[in-house]
N, CA, C, O and CB atoms as a CASP TS submission, in Angstrom:
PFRMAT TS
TARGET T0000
AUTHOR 0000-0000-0000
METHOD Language model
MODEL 1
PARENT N/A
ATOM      1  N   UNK     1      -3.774  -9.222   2.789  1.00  0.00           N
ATOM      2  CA  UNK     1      -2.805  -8.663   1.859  1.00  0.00           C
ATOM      3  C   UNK     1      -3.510  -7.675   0.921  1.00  0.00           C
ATOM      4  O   UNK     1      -3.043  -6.539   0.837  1.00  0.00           O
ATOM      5  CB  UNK     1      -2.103  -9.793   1.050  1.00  0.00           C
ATOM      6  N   UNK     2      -4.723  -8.050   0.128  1.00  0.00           N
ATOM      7  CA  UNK     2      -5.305  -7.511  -0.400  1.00  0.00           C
ATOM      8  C   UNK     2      -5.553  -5.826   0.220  1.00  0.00           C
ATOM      9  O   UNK     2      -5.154  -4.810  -0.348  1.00  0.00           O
ATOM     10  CB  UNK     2      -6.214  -8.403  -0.541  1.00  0.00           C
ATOM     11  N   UNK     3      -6.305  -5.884   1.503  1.00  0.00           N
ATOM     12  CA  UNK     3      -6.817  -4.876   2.005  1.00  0.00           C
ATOM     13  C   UNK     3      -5.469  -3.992   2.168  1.00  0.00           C
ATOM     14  O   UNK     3      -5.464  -2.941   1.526  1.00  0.00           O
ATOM     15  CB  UNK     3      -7.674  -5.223   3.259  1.00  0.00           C
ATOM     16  N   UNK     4      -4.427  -4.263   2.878  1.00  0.00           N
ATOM     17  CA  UNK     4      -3.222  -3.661   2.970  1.00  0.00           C
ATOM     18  C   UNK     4      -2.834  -3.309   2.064  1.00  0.00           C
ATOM     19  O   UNK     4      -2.102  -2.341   2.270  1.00  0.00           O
ATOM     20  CB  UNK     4      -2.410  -4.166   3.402  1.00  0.00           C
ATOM     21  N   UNK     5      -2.927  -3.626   0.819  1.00  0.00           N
ATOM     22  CA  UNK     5      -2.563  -3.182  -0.924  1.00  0.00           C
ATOM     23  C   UNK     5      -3.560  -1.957  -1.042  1.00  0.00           C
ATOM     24  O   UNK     5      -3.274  -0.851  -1.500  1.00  0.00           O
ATOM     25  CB  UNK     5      -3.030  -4.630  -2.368  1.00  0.00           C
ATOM     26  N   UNK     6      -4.562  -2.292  -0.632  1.00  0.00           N
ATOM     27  CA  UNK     6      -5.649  -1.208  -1.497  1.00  0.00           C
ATOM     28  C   UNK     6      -6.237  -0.041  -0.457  1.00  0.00           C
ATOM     29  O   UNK     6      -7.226   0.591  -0.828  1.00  0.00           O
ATOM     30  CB  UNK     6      -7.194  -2.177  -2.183  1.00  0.00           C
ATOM     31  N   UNK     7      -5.544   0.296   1.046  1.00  0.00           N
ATOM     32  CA  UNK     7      -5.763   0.841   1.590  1.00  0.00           C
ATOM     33  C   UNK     7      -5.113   2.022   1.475  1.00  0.00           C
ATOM     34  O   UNK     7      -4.169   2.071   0.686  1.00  0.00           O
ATOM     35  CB  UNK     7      -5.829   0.322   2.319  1.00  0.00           C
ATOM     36  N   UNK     8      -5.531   3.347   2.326  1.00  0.00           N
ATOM     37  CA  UNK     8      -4.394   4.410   2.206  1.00  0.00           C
ATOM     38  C   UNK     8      -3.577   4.421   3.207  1.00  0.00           C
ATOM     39  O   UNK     8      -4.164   4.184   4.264  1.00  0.00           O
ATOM     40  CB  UNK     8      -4.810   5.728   2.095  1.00  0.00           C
ATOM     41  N   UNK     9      -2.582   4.580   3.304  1.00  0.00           N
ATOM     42  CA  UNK     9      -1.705   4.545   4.125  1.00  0.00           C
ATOM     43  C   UNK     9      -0.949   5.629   5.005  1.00  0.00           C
ATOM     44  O   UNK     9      -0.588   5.812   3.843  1.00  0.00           O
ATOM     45  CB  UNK     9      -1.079   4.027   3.545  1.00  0.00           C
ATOM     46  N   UNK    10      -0.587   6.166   5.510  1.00  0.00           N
ATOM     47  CA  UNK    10       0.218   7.365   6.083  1.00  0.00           C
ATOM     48  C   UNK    10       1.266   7.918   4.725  1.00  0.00           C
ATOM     49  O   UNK    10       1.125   9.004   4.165  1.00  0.00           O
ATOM     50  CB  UNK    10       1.241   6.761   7.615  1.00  0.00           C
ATOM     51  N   UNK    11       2.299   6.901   4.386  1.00  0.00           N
ATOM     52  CA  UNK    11       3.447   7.119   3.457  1.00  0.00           C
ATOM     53  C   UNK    11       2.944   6.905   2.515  1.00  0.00           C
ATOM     54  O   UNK    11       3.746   7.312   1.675  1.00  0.00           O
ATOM     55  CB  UNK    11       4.606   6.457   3.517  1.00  0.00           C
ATOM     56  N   UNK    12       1.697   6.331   1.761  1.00  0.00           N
ATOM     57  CA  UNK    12       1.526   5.707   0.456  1.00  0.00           C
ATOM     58  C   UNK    12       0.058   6.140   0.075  1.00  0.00           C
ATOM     59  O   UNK    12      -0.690   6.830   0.767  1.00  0.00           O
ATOM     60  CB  UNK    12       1.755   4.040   0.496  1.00  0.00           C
ATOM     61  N   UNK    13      -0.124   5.760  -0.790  1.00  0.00           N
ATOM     62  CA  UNK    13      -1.808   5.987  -1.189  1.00  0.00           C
ATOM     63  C   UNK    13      -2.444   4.700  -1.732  1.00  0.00           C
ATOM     64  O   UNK    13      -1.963   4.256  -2.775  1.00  0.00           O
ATOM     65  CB  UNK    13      -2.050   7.197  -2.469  1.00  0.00           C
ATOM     66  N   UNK    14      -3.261   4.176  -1.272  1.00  0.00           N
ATOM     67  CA  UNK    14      -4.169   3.136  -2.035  1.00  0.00           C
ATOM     68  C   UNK    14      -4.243   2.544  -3.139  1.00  0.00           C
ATOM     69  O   UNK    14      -4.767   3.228  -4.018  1.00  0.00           O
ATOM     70  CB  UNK    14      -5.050   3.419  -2.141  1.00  0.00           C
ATOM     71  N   UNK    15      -3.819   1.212  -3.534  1.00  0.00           N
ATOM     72  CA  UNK    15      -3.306   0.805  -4.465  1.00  0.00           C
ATOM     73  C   UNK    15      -5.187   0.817  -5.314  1.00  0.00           C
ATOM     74  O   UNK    15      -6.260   0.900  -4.717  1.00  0.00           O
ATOM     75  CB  UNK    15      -2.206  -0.707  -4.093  1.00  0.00           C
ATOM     76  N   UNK    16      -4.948   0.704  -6.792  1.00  0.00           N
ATOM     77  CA  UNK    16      -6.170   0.507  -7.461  1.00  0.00           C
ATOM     78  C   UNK    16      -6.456  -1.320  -7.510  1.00  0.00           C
ATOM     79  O   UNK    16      -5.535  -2.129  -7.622  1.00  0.00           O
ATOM     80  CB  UNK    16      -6.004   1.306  -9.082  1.00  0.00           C
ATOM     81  N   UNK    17      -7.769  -1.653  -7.412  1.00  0.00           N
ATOM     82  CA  UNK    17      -7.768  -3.254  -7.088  1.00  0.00           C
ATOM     83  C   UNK    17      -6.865  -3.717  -8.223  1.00  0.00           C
ATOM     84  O   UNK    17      -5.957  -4.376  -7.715  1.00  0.00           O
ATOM     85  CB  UNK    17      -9.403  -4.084  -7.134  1.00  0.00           C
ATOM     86  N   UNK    18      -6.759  -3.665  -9.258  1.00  0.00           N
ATOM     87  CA  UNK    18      -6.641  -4.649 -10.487  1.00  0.00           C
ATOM     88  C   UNK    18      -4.755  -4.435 -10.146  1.00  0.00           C
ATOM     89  O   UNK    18      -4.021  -5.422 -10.187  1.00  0.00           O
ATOM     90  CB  UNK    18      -7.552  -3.950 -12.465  1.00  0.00           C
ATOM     91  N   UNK    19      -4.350  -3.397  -9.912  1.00  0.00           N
ATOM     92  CA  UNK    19      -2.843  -3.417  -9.464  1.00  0.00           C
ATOM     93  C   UNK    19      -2.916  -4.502  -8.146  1.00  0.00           C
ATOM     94  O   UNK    19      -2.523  -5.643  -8.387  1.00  0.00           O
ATOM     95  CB  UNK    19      -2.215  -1.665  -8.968  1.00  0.00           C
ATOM     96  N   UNK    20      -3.324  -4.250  -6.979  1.00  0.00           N
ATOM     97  CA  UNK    20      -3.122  -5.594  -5.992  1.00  0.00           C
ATOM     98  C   UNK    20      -3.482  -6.660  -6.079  1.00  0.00           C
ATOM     99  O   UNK    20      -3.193  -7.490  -5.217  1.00  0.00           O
ATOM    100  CB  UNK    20      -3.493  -5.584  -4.976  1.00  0.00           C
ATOM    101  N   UNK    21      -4.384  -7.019  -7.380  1.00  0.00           N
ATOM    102  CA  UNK    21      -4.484  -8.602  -8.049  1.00  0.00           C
ATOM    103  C   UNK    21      -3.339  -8.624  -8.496  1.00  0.00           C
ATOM    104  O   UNK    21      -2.806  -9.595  -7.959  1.00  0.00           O
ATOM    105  CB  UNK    21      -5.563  -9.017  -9.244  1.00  0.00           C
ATOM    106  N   UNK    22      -2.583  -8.106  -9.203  1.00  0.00           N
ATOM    107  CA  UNK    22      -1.586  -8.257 -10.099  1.00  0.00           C
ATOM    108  C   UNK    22      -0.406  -8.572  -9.082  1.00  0.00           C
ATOM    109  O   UNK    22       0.141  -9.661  -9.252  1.00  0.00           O
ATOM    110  CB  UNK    22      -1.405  -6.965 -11.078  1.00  0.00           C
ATOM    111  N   UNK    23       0.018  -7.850  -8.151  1.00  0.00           N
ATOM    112  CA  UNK    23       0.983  -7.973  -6.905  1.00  0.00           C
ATOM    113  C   UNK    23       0.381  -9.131  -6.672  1.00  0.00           C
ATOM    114  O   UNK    23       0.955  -9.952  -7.388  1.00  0.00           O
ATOM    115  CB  UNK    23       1.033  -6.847  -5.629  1.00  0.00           C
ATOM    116  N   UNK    24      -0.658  -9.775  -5.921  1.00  0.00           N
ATOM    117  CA  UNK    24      -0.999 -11.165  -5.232  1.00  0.00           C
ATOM    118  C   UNK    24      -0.646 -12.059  -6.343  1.00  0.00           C
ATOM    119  O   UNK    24       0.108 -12.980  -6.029  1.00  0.00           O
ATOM    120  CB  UNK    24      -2.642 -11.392  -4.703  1.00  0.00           C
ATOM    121  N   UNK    25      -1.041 -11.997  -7.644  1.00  0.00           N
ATOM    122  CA  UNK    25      -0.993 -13.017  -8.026  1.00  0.00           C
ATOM    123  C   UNK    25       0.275 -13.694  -8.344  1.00  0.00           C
ATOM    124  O   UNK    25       0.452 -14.895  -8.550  1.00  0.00           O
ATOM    125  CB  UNK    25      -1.691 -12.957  -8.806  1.00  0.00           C
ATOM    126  N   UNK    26       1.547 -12.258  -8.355  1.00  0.00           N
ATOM    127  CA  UNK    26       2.637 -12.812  -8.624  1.00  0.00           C
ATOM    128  C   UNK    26       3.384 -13.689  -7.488  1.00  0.00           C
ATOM    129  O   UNK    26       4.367 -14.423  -7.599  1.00  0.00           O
ATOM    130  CB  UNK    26       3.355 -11.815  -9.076  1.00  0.00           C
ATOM    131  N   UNK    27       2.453 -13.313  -6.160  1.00  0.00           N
ATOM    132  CA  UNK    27       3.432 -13.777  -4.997  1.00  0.00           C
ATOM    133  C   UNK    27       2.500 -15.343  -4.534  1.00  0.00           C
ATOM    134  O   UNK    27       2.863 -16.187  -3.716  1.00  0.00           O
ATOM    135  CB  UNK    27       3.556 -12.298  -3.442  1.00  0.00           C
ATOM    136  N   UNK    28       1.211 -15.335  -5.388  1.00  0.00           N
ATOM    137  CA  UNK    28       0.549 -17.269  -5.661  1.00  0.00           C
ATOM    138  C   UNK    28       1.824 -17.894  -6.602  1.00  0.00           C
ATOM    139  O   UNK    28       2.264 -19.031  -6.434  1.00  0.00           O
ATOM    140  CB  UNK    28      -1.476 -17.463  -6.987  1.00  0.00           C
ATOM    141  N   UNK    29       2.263 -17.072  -7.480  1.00  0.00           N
ATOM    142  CA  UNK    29       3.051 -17.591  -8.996  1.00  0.00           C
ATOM    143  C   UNK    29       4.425 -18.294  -7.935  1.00  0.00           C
ATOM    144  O   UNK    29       5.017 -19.344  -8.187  1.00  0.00           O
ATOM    145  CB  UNK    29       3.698 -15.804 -10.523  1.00  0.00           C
ATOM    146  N   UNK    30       4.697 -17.352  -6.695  1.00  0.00           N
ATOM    147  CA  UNK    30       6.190 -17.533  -6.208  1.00  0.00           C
ATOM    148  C   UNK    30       5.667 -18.739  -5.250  1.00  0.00           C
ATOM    149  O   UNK    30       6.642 -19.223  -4.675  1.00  0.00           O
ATOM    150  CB  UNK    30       7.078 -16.002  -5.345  1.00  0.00           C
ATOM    151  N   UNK    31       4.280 -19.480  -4.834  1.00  0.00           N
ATOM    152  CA  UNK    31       4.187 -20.222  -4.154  1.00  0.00           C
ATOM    153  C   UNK    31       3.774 -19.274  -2.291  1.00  0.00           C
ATOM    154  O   UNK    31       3.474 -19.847  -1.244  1.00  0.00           O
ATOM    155  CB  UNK    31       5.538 -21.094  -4.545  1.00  0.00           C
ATOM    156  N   UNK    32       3.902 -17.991  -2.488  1.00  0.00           N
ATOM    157  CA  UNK    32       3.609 -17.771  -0.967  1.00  0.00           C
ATOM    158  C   UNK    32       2.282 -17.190  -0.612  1.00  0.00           C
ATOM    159  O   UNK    32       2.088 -16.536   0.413  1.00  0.00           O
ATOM    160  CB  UNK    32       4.630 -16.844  -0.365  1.00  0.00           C
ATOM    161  N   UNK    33       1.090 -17.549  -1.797  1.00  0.00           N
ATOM    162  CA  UNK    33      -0.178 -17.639  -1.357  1.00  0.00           C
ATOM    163  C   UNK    33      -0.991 -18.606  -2.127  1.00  0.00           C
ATOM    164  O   UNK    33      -0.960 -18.824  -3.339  1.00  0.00           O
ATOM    165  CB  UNK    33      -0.746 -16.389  -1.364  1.00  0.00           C
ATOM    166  N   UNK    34      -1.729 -19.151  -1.206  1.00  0.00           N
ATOM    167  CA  UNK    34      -2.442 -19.823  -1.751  1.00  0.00           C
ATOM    168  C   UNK    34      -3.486 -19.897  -3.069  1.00  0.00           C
ATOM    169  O   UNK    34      -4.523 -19.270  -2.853  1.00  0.00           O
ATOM    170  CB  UNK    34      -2.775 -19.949  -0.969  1.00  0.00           C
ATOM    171  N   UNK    35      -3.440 -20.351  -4.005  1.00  0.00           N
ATOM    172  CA  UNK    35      -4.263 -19.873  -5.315  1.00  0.00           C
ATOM    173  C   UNK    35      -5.159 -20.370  -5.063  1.00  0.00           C
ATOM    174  O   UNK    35      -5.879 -19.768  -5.860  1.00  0.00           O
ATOM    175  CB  UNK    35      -3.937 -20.137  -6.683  1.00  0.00           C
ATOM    176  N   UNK    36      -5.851 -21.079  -4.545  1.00  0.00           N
ATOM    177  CA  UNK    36      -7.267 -21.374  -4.463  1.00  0.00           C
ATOM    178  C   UNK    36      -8.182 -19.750  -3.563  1.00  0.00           C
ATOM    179  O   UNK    36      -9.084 -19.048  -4.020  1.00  0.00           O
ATOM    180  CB  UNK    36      -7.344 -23.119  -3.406  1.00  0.00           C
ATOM    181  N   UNK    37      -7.612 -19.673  -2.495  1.00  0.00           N
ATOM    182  CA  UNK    37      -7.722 -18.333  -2.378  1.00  0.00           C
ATOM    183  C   UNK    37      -7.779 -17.286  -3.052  1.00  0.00           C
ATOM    184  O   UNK    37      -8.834 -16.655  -2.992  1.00  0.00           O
ATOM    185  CB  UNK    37      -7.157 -18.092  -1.924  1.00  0.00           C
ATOM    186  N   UNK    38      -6.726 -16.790  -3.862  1.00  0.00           N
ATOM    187  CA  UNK    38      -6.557 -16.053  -4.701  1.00  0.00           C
ATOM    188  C   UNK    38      -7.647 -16.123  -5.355  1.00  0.00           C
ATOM    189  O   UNK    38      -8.430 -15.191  -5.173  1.00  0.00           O
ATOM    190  CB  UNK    38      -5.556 -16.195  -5.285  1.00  0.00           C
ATOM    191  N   UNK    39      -8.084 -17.301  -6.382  1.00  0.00           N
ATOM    192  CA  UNK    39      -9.044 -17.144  -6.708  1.00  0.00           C
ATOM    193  C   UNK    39     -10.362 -16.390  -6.538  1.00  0.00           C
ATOM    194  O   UNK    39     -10.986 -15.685  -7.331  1.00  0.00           O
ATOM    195  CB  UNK    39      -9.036 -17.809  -6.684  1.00  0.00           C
ATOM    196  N   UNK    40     -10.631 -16.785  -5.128  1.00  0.00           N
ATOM    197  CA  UNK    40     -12.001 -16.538  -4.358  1.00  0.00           C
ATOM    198  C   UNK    40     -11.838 -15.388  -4.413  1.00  0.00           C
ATOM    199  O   UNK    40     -12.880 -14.735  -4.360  1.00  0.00           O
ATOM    200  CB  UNK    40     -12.343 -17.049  -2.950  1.00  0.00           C
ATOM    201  N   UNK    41     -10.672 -14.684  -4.524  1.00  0.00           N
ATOM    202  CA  UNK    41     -10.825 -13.186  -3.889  1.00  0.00           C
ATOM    203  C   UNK    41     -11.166 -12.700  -5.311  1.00  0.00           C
ATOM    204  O   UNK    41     -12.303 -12.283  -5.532  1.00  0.00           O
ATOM    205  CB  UNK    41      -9.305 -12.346  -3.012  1.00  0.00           C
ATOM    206  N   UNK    42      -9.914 -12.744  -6.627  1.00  0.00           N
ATOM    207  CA  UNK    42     -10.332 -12.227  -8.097  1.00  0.00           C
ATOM    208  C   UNK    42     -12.032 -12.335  -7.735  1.00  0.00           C
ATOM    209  O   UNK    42     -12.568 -11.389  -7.158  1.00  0.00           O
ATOM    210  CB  UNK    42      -9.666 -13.420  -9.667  1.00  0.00           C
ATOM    211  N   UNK    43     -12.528 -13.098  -7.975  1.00  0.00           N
ATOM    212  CA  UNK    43     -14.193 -13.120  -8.522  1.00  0.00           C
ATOM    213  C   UNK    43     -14.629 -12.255  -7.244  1.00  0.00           C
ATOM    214  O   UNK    43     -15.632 -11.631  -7.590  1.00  0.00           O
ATOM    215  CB  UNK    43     -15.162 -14.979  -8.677  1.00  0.00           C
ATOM    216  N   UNK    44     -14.349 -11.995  -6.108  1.00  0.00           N
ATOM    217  CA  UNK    44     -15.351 -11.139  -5.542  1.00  0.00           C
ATOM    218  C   UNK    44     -14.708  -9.409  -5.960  1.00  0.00           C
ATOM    219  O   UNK    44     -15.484  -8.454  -5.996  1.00  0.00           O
ATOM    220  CB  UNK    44     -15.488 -11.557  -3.665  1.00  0.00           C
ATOM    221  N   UNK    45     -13.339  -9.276  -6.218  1.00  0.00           N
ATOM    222  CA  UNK    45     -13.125  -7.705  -6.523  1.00  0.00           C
ATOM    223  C   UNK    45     -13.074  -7.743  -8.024  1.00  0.00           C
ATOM    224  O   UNK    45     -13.538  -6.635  -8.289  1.00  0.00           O
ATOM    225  CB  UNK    45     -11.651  -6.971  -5.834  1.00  0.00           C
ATOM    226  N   UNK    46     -12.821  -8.280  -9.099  1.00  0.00           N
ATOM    227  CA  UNK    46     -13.254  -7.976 -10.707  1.00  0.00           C
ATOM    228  C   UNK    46     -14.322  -8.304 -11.146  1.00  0.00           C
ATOM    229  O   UNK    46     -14.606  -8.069 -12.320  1.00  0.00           O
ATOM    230  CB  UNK    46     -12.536  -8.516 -11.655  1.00  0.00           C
TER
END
């Protein structure tokens, strides 16, 4: 999810990391990712 957020795309342009933390974390908040994950990922991209 991450990489797909922050990649460039044909139609879109590359999200900045701290915007696709912000998208993931709302969709851990909705229950459809895992936050222990989430976690792991924050500390390796901030």
């Amino acid at each position: 999810m991450y990489q797909a957020l922050t990649e460039d795309r044909p139609y879109r342009k590359g999200m900045e990391p701290k915007q696709a933390i912000d998208i993931i974390e709302k969709s851990v908040r909705e229950g459809k990712v895992s936050g222990e994950s989430f976690e792991i990922l924050k500390k390796a991209v901030l």
